[in-house]
C-alpha positions in Angstrom: 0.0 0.0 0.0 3.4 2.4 0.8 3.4 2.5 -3.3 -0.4 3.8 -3.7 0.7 6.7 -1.3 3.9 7.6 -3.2 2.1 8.4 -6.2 -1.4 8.8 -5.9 -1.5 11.0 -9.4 -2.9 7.4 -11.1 -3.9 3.7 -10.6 -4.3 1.0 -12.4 -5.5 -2.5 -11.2 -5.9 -6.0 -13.5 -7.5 -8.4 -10.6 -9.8 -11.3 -11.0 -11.4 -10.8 -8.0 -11.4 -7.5 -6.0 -12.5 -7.9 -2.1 -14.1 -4.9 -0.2 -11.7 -4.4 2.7 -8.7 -5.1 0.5 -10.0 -2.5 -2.2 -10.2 0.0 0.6 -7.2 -0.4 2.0 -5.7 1.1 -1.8 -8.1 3.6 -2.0 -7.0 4.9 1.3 -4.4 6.5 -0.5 -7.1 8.4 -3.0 -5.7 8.1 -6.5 -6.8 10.8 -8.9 -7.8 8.8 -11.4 -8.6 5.1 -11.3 -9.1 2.4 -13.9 -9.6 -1.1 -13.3 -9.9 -4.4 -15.2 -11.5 -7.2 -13.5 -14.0 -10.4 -14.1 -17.8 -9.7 -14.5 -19.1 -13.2 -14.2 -22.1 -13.1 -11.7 -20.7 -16.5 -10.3 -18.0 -15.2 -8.8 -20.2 -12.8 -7.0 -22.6 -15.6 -5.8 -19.3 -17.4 -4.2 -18.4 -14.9 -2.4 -15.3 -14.6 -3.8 -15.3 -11.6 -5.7 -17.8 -8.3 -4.4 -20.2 -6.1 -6.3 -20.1 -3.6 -3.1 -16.4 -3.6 -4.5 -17.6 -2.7 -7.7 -20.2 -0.4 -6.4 -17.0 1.1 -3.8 -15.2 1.6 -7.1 -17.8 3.6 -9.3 -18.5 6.4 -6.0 -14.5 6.7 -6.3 -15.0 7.9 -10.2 -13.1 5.0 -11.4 -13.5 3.7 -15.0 -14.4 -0.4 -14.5 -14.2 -3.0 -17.4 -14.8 -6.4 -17.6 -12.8 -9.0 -19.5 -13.9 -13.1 -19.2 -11.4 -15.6 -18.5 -9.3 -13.2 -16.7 -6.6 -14.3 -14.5 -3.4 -11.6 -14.7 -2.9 -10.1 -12.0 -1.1 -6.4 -11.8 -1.0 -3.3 -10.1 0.4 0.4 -11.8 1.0 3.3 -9.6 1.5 6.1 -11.9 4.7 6.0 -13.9 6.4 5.0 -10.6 6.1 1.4 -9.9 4.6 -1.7 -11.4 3.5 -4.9 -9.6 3.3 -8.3 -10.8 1.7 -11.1 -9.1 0.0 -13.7 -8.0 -2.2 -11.9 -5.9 -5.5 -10.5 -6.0 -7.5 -8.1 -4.8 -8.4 -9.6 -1.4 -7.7 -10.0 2.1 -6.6 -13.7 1.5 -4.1 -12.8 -1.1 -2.8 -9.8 0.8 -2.4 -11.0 4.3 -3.1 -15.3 4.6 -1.6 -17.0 0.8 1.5 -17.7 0.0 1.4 -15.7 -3.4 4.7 -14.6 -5.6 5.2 -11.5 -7.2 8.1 -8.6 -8.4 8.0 -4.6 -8.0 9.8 -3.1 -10.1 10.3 0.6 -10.2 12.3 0.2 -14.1 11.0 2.1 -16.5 11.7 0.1 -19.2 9.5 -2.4 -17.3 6.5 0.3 -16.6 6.1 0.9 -19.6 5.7 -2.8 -20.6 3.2 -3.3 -18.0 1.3 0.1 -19.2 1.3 -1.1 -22.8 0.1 -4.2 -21.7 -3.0 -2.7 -19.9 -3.5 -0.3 -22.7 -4.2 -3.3 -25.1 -6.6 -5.2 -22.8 -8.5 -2.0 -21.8 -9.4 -1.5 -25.0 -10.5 -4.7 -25.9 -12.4 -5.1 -22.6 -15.9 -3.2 -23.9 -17.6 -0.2 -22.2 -17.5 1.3 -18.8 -19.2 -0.6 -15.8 -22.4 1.7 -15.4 -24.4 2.1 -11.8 -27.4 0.5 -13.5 -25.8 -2.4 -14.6 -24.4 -3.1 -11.3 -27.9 -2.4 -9.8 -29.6 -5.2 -12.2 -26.6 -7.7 -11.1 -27.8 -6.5 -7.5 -31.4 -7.8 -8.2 -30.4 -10.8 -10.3 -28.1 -12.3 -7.9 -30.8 -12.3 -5.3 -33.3 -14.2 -7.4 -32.7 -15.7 -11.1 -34.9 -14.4 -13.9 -35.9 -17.4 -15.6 -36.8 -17.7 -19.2 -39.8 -17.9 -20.1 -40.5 -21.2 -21.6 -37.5 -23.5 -19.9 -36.1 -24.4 -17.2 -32.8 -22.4 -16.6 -32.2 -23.0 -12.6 -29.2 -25.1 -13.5 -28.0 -23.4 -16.1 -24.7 -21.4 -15.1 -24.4 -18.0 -13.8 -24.0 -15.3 -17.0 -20.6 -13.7 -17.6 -20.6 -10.2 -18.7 -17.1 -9.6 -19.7 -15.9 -9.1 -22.9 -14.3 -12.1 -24.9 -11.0 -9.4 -25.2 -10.0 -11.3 -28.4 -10.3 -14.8 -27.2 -11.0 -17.0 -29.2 -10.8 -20.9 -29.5 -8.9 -22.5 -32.7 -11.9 -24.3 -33.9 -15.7 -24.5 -32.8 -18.9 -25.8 -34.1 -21.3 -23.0 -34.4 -23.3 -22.5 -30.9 -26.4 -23.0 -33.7 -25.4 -26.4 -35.1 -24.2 -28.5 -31.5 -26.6 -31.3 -30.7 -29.7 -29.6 -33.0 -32.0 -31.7 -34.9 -33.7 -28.6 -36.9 -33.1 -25.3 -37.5 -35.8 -22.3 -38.9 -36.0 -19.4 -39.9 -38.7 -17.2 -38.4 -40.0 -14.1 -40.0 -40.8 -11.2 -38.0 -43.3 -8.5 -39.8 -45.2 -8.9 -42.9 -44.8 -7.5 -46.4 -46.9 -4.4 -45.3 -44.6 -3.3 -42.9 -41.0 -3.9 -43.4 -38.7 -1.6 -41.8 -35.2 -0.2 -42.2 -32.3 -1.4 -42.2 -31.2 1.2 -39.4 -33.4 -0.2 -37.5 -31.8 -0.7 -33.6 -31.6 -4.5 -33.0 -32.6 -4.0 -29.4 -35.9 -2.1 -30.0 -36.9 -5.0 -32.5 -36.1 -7.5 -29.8 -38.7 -5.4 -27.4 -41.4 -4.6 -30.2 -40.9 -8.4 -31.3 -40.4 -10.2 -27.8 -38.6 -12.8 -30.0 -36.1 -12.5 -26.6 -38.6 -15.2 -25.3 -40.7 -16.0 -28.0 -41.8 -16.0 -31.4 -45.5 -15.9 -32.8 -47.5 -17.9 -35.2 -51.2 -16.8 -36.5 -53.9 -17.8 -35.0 -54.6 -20.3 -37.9 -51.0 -21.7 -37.7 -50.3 -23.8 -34.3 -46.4 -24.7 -35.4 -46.1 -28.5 -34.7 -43.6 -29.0 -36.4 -40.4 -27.2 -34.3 -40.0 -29.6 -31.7 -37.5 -28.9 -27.9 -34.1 -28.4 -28.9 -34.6 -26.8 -32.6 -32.7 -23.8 -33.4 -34.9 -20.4 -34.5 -33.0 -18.1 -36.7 -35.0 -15.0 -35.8 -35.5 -12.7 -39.2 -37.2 -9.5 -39.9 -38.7 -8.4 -43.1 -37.0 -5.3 -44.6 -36.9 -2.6 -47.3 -34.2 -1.0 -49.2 -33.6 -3.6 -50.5 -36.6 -5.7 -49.7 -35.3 -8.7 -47.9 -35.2 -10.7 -45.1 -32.0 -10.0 -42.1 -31.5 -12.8 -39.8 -30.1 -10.9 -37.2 -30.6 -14.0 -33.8 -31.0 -17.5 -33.2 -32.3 -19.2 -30.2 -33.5 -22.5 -29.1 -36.8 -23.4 -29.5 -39.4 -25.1 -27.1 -42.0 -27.4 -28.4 -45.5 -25.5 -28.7 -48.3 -26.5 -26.2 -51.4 -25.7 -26.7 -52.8 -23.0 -23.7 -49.1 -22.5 -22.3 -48.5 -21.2 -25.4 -51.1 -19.5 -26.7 -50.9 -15.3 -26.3 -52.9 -14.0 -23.1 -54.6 -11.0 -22.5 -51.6 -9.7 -20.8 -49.7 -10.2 -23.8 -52.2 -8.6 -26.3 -52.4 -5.8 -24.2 -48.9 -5.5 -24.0 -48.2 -6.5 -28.3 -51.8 -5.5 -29.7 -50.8 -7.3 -33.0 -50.6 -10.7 -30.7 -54.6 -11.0 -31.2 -54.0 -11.8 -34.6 -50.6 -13.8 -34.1 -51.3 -15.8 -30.9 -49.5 -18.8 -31.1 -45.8 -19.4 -29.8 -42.8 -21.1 -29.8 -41.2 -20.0 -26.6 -37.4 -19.4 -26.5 -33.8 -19.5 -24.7 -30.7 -19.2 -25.2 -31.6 -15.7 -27.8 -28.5 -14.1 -28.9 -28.8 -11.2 -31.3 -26.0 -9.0 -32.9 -25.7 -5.6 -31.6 -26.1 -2.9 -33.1 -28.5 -2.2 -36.1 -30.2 -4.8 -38.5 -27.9 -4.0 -41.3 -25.6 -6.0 -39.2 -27.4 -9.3 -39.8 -27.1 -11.9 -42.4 -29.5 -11.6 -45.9 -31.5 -14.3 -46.3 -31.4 -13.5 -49.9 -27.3 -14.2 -50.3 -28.4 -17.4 -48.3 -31.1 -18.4 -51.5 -28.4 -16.9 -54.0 -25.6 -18.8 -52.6 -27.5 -22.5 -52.1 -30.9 -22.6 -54.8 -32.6 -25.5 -54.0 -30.3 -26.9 -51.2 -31.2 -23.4 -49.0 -34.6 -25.3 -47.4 -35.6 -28.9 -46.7 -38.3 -28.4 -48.7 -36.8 -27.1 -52.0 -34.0 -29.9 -51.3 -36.3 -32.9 -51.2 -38.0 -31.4 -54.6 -34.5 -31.7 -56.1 -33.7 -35.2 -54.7 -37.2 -36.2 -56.1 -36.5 -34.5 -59.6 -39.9 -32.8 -59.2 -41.7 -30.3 -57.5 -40.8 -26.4 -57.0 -36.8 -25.7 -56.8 -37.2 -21.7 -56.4 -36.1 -21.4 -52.8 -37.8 -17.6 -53.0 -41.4 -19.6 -53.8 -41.0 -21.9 -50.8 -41.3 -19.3 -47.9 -44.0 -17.7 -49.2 -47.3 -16.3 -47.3 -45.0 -18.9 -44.9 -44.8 -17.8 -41.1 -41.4 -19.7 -41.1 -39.2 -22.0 -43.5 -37.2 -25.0 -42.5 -33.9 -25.2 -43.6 -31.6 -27.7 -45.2 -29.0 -28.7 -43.1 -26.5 -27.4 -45.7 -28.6 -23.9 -44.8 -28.7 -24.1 -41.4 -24.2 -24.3 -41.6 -24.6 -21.6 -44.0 -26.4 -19.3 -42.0 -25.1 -20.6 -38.5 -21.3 -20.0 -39.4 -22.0 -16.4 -41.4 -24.2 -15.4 -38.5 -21.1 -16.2 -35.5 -18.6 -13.9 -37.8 -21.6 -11.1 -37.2 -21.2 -11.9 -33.7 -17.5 -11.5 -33.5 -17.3 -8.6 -35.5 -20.4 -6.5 -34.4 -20.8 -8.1 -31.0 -23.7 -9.4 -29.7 -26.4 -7.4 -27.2 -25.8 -8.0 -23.6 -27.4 -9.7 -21.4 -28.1 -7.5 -19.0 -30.0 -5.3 -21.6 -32.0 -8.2 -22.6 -33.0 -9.4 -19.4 -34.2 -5.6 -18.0 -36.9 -6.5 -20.8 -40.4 -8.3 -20.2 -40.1 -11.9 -18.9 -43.6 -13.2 -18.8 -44.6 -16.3 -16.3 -45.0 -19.6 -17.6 -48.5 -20.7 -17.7 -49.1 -23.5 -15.9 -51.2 -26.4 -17.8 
């Protein structure tokens, strides 16, 4: 703590976990400005072995707090004077009770190495922790929002951090693992497509495709069974098309549970006339706007016939329609080949990677209706 005091002008901290009493004991020494990498994955909370009143200690001092998964460096800057780095944490246990290893070094040839090194991960960490973030972890942490439509008590606690540039040498598309099916859904009608500038997360909350998708009245959909993968779509203009812009996993429909109430119609009015779901979880969406998303057109362009199962068993028969563009339409949803479904699945991660994905914590502050019981 004898370095925070020497040069208070500026401090820097990479810790996995960060510890109430420990953090105090460093801001004691009231750095001027503050910026601090650590892990945002709610689990760590829920041990015990990180704090949000850390977190929470940390925005009231001004400081500027990212979040990066998988972290485990550990490293402490005090202005241009001296660099730290260890084993240890931010906590009482690393500070005063493990055996933990570190160097201090006041070279500043070996500064500047550290500084650089921060630099680099800061900016790959994402944006700033915000108070109403950390207040929605607050509320989450002391009672799960579950998904409408599954049971997600024993799924893991959700990580916030940013991937920071990690990324595994090979992987099957999240879509593809362990799925039998895969559709597209369409969201909107011919009548009213929108733009192409239109914000991602305002579709999710006009749409509620975060937890379900609808079918018309006329159209119970017994054909996507538990486990299926939804590409979620919307129907644009300039150029008219169809963006897939999410994908989720589907729950087989059940008549009553998943049939719109008047809660929902009064919350969607256009539900009276598209009342019938398959509920979702597992929705992940690209960020930003729906120009991001993949063209269901290049998909038809790139594959013909082999884009739907449809159209493919037509060409395996030698009769029948071939015009993927025919197939889908006055359709509430097509089901796609499986050559479609890698298609769309691997073009629709490299959206993910390169536009990032919209966080969690902004799709959870929407509406999460109850699951009917039947």
């Amino acid at each position: 703590m004898a370095a925070a005091a020497a040069d208070p002008s500026r401090l820097r901290i990479v810790s996995p976990f960060i510890k109430l009493k420990a953090l105090n004991r460093l801001l004691d020494a009231a750095p001027r400005a503050l910026q601090v990498l650590t892990r945002f994955s709610l689990e760590d909370f829920s041990r015990g072995v990180s704090d949000i009143d850390a977190l929470q200690r940390l925005l009231a001092a001004g400081a500027r707090v990212r979040g990066v998964r998988h972290l485990h460096a550990k490293l402490y800057l005090f202005g241009q004077s001296q660099a730290i780095i260890t084993s240890a944490n931010l906590t009482g246990a690393a500070l005063d009770r493990n055996h933990e290893f570190g160097v201090a070094s006041d070279d500043l040839a070996v500064i500047q190495s550290c500084q650089d090194y921060f630099d680099r991960l800061w900016q790959l960490a994402g944006p700033d922790l915000t108070a109403p973030q950390l207040s929605y972890w607050r509320s989450k942490l002391g009672g799960r929002v579950l998904a409408a439509g599954a049971d997600i008590k024993d799924e893991p606690w959700p990580d916030y951090g940013a991937d920071a540039g990690l990324k595994p040498a090979s992987h099957t598309p999240v879509a593809i693992a362990g799925a039998n099916q895969a559709f597209v859904k369409f969201l909107g009608e011919g009548k009213n497509r929108i733009s192409l500038g239109q914000s991602v997360i305002d579709e999710i909350g006009r749409s509620g495709a975060h937890w379900a998708v609808a079918y018309p009245a006329a159209k119970r959909p017994g054909g996507v069974q538990d486990g299926d993968v939804i590409f979620i779509a919307r129907l644009t203009r300039d150029p008219s098309d169809i963006v897939v812009f999410g994908r989720a996993i589907a729950c087989a429909h059940q008549p009553g549970r998943d049939d719109a109430t008047e809660a929902d119609i009064a919350l969607r009015p256009w539900k009276e006339t598209w009342p019938r779901y398959i509920r979702v979880h597992g929705a992940t969406f690209v960020a930003g706007t729906l120009a991001n998303g993949i063209s269901l057109s290049a998909l038809m362009d790139a594959l013909g016939p082999r884009s739907f199962a449809s159209t493919l068993r037509n060409l395996t028969k030698g009769e029948g329609n071939l015009d993927p563009r025919r197939a889908y339409r006055q359709q509430a949803a097509v089901h796609l080949s499986e050559e479609g479904q890698l298609w769309l699945a691997e073009r629709l991660q490299t959206c993910f990677d390169t536009h990032g994905i919209v966080p969690h914590f902004e799709l959870e502050a929407l509406d999460w209706p109850e699951v009917p019981q039947t």
